[in-house]
Biopython code that builds the backbone (N, CA, C, O; Angstrom):
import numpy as np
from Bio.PDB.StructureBuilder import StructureBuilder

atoms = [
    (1, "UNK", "N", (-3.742, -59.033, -35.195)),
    (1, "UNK", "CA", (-4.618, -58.251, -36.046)),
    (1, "UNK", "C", (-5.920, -57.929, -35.330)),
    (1, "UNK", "O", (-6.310, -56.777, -35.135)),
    (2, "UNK", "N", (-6.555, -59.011, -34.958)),
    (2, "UNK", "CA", (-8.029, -58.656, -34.241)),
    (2, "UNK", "C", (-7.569, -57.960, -32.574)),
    (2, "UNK", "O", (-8.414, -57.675, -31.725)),
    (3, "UNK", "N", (-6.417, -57.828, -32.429)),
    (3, "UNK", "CA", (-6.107, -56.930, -30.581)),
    (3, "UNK", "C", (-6.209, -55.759, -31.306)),
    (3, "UNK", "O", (-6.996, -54.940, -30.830)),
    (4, "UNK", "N", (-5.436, -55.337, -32.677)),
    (4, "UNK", "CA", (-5.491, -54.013, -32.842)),
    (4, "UNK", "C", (-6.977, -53.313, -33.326)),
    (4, "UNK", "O", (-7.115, -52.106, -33.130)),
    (5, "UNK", "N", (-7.972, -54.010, -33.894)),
    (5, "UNK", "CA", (-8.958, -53.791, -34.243)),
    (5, "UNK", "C", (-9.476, -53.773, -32.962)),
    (5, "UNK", "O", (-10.039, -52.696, -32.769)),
    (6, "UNK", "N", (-9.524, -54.488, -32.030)),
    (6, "UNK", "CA", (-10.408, -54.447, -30.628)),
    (6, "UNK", "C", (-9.966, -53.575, -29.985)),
    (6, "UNK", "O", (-10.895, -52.881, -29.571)),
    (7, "UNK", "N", (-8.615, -53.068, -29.527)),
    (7, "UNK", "CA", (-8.102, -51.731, -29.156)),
    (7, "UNK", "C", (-8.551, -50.561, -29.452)),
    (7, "UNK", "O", (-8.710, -49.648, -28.642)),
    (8, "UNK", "N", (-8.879, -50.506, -31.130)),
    (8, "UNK", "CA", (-9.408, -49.094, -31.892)),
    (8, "UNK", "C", (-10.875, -48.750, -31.274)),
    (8, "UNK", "O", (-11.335, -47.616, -31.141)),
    (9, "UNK", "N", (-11.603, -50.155, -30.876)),
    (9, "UNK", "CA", (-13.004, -49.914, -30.617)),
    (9, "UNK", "C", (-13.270, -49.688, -29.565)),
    (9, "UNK", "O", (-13.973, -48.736, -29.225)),
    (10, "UNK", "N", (-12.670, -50.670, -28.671)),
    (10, "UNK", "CA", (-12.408, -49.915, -27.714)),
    (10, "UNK", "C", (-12.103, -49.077, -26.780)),
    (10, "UNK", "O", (-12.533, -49.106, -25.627)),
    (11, "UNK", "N", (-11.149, -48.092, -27.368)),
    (11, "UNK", "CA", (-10.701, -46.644, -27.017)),
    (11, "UNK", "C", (-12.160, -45.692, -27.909)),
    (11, "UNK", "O", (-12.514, -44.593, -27.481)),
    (12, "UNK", "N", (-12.603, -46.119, -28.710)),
    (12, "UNK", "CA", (-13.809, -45.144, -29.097)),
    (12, "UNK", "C", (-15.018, -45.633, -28.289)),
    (12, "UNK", "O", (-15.760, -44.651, -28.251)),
    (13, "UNK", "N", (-15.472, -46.413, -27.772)),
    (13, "UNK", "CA", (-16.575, -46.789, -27.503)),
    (13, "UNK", "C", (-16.699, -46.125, -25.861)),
    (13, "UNK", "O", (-17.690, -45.538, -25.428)),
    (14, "UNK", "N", (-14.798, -46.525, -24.733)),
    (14, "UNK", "CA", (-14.898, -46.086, -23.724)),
    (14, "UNK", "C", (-14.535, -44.687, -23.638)),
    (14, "UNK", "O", (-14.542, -44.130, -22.541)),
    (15, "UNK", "N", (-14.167, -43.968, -24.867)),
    (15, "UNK", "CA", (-13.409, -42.377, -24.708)),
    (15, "UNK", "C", (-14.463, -41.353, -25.762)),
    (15, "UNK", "O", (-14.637, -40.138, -25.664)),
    (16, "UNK", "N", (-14.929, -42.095, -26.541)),
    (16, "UNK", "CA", (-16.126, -41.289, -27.227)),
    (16, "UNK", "C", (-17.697, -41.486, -27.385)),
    (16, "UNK", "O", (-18.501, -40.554, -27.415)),
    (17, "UNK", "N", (-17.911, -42.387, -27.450)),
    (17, "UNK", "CA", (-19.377, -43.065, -27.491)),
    (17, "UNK", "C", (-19.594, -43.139, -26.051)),
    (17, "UNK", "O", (-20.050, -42.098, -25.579)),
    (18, "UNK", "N", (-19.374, -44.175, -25.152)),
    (18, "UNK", "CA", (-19.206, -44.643, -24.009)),
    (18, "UNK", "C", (-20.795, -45.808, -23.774)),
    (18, "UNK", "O", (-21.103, -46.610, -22.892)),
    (19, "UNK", "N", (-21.329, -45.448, -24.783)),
    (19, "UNK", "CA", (-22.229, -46.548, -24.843)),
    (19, "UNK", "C", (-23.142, -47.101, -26.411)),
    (19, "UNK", "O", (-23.836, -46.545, -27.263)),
    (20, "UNK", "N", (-22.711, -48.297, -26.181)),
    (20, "UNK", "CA", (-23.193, -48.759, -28.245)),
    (20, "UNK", "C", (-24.590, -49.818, -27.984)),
    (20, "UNK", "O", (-24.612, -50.914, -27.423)),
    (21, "UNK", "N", (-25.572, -49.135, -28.536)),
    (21, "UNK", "CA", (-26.902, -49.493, -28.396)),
    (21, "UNK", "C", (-26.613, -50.812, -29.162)),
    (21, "UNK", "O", (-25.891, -50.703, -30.153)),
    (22, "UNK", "N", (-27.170, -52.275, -28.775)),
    (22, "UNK", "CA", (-27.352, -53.128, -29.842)),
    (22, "UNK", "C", (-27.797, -52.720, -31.235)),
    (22, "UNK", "O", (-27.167, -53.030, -32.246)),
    (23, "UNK", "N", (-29.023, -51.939, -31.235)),
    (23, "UNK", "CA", (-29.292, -51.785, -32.127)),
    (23, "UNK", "C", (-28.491, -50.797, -33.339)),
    (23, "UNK", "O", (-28.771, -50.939, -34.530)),
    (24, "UNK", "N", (-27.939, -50.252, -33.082)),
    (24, "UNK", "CA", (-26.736, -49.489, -33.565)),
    (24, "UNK", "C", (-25.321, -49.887, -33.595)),
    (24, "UNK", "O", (-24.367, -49.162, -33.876)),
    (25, "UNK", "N", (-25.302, -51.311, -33.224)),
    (25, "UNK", "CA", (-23.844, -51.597, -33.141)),
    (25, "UNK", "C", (-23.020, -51.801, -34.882)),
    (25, "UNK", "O", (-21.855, -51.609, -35.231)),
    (26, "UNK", "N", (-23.768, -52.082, -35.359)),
    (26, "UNK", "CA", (-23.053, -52.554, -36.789)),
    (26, "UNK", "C", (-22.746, -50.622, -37.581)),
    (26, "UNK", "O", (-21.789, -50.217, -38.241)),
    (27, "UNK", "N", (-23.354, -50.264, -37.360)),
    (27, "UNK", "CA", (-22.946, -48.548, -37.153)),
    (27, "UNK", "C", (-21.484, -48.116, -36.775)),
    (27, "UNK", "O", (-20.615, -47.524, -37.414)),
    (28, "UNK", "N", (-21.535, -48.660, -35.422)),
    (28, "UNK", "CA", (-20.190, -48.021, -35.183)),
    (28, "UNK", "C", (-18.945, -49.249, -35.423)),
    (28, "UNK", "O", (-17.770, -48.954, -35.205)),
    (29, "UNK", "N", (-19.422, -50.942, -35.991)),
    (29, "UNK", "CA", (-18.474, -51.423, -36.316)),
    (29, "UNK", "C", (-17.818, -50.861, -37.958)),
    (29, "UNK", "O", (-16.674, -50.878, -38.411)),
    (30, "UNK", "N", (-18.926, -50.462, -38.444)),
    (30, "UNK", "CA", (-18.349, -50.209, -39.933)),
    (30, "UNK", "C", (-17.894, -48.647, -39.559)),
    (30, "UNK", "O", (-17.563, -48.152, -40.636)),
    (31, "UNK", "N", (-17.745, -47.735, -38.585)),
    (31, "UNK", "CA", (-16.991, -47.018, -38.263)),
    (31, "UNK", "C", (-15.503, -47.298, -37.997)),
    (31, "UNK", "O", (-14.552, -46.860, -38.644)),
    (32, "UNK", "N", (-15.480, -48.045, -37.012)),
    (32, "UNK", "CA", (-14.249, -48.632, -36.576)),
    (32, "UNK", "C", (-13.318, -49.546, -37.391)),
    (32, "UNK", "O", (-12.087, -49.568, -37.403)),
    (33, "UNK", "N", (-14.401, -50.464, -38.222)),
    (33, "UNK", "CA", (-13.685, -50.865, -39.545)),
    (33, "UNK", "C", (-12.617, -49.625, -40.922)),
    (33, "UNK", "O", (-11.553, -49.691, -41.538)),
    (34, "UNK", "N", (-13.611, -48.784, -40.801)),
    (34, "UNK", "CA", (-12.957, -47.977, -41.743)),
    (34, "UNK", "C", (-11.953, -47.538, -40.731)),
    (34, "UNK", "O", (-10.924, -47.902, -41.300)),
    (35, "UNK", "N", (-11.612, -47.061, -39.740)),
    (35, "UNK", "CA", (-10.974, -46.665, -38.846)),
    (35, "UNK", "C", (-9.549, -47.465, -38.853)),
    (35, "UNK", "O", (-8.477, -46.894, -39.052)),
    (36, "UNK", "N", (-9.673, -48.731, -38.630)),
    (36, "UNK", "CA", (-8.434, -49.658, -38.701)),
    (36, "UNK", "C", (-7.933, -49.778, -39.870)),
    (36, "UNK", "O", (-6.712, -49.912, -39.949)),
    (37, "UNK", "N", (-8.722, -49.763, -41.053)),
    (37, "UNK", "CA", (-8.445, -50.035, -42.774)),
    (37, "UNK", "C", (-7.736, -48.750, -43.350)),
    (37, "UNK", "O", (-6.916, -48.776, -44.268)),
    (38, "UNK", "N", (-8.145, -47.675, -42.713)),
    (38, "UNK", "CA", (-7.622, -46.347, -43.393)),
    (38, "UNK", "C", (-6.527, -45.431, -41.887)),
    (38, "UNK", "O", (-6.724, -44.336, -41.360)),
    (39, "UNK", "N", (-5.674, -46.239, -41.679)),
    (39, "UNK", "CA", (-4.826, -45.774, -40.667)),
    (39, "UNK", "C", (-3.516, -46.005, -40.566)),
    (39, "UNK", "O", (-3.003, -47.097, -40.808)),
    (40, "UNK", "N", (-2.747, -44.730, -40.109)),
    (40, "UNK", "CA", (-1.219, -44.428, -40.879)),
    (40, "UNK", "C", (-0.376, -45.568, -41.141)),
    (40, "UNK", "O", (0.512, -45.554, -41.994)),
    (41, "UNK", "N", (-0.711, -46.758, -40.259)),
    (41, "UNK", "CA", (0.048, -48.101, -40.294)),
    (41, "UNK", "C", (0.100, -49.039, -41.525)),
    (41, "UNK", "O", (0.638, -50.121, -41.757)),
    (42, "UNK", "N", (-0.750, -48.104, -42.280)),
    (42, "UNK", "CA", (-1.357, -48.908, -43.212)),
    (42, "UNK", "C", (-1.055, -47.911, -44.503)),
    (42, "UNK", "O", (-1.489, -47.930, -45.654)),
    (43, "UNK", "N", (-0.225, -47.125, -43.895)),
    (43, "UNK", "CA", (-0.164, -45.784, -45.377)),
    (43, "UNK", "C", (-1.003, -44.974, -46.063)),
    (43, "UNK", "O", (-0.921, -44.603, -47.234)),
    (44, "UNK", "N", (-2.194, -44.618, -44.860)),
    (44, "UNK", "CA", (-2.893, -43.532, -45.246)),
    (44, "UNK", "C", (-2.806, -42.576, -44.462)),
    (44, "UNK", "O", (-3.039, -42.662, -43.257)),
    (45, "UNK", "N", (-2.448, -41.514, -45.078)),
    (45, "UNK", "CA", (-2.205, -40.387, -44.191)),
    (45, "UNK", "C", (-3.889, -39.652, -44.028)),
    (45, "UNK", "O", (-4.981, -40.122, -44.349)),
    (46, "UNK", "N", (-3.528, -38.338, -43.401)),
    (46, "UNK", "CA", (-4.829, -37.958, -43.090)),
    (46, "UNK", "C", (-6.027, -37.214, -44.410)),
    (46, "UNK", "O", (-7.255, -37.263, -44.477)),
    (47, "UNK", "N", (-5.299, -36.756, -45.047)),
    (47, "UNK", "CA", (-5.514, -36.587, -46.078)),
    (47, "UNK", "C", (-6.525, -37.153, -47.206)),
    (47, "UNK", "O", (-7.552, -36.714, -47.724)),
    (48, "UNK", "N", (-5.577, -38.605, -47.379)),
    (48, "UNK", "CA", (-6.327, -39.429, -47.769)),
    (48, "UNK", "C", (-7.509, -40.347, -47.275)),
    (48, "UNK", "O", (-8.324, -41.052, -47.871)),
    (49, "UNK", "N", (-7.326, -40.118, -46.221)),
    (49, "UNK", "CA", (-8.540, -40.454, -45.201)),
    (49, "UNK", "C", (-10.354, -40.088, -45.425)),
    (49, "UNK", "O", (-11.438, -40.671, -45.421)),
    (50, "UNK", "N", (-9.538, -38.186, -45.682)),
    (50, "UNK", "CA", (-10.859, -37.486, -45.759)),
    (50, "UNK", "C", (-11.185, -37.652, -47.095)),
    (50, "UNK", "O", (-12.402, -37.743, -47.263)),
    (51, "UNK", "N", (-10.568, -37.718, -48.030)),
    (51, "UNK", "CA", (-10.615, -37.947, -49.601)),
    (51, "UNK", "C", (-11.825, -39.283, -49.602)),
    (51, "UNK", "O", (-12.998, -39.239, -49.972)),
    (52, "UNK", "N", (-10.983, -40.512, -49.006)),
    (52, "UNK", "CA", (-12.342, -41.899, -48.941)),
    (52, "UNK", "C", (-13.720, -41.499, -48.156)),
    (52, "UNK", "O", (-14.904, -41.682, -48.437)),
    (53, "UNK", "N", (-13.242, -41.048, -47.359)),
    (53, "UNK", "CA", (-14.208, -40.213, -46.264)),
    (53, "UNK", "C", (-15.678, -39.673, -47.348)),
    (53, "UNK", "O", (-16.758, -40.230, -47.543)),
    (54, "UNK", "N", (-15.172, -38.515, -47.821)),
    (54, "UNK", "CA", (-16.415, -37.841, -48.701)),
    (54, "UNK", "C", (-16.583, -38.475, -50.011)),
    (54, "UNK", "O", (-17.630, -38.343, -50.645)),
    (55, "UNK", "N", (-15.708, -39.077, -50.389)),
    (55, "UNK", "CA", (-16.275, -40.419, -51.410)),
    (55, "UNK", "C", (-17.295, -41.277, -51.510)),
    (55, "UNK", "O", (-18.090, -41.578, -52.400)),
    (56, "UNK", "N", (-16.929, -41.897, -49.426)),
    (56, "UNK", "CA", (-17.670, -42.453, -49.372)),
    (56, "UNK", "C", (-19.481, -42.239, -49.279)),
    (56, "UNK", "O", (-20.409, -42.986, -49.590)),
    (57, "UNK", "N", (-19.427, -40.879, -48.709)),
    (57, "UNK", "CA", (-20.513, -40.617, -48.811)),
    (57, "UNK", "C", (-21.532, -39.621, -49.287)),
    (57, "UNK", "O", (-22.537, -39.119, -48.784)),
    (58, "UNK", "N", (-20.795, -39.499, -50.648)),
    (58, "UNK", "CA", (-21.274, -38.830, -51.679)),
    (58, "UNK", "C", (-22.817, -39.597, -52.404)),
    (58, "UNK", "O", (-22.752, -40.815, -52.574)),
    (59, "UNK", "N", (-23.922, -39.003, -52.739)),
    (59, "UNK", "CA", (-25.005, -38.930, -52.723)),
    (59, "UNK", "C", (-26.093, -40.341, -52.075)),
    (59, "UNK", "O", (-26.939, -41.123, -52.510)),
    (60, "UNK", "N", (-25.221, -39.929, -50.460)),
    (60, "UNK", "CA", (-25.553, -40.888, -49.352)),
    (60, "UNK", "C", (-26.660, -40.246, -48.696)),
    (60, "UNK", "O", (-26.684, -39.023, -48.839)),
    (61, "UNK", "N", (-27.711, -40.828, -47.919)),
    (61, "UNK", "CA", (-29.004, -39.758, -47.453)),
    (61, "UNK", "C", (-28.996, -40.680, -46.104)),
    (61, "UNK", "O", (-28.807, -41.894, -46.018)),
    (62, "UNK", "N", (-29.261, -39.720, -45.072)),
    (62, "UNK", "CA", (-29.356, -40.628, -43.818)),
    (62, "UNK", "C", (-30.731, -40.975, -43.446)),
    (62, "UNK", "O", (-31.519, -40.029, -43.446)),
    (63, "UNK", "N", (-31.196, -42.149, -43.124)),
    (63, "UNK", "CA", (-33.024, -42.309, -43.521)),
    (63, "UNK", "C", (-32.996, -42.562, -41.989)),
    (63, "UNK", "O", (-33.515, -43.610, -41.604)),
    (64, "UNK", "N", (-32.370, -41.602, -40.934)),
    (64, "UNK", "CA", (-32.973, -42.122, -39.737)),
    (64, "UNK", "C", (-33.372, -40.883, -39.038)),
    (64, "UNK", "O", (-33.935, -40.945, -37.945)),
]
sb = StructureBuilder()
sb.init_structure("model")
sb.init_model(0)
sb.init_chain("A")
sb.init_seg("    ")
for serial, (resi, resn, name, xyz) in enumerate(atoms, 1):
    if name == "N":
        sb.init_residue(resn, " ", resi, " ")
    sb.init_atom(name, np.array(xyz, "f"), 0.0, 1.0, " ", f" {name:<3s}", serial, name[0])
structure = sb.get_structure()
């Protein structure tokens, strides 16, 4: 369970980010969390993805 979660972060961190500020790390873990939690292995298609997706951040404000 935790190789496949460390795999996910790892392919984003070295193929998209390529660098995770300490100070920003809990940022891209609750990225990568939703990432492993909402993925086809798990019976969410893409669909439903974007559905939790804008759920989630419906009258969300970014204060940075």
């Amino acid at each position: 369970m935790i190789e496949s979660y460390f795999s996910i972060f790892k392919r984003g961190t070295r193929g998209t980010y390529q660098h995770c500020a300490e100070k920003q790390l809990h940022r891209y873990l609750n990225e990568f969390d939703f990432r492993h939690n909402n993925r086809i292995a798990v019976g969410v298609n893409d669909t439903m993805r974007a559905e939790k997706l804008a759920a989630g951040i419906k009258d969300m404000r970014l204060t940075y």
